[in-house]
N, C-alpha and C positions, 0 to 999 in steps of 0.2 A: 504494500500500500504506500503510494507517496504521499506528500504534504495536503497536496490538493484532495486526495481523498478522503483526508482523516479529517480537513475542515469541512468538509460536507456530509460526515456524520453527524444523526441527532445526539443532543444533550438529553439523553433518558435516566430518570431521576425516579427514584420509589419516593411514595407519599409523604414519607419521614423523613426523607434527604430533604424535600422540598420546603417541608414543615421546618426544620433544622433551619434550612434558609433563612428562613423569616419573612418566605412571600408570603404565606396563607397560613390556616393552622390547620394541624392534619384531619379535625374532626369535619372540618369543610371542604376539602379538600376529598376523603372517604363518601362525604353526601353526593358532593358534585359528581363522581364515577357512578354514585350507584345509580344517579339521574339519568347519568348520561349528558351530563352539561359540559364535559370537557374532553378533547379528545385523549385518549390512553389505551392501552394495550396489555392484555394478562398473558404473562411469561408462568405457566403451572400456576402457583398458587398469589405471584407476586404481580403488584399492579405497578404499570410503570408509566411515565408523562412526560410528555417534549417538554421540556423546559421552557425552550425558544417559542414555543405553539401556547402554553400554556401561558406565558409572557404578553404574547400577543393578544390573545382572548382577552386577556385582563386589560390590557390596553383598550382595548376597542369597547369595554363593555357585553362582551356579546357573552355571558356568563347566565 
């Protein structure tokens, strides 16, 4: 993989990295997937979030 590909990988973050953050906290964060308000992705049992996409959403409002 060169440079360029590795910057065009997503930033994919479990709930509680994200919560750890200090974007959100993770019990809104948990509501929002179960809605379906934000987009993510379950790897087996673990839920995971674009960072950058989730960034976005929040930007825009569109939550």
């Amino acid at each position: 993989m060169d440079a360029q590909q590795i910057q065009n990988l997503p930033r994919m973050r479990t709930i509680k990295q994200i919560a750890r953050e200090g974007i959100i906290s993770e019990w809104t964060l948990r509501r929002w997937v179960s809605e379906h308000r934000i987009p993510f992705i379950k790897s087996g049992n673990r839920v995971l979030i674009n960072l950058d996409l989730l960034i976005e959403v929040l930007s825009k409002g569109e939550f």
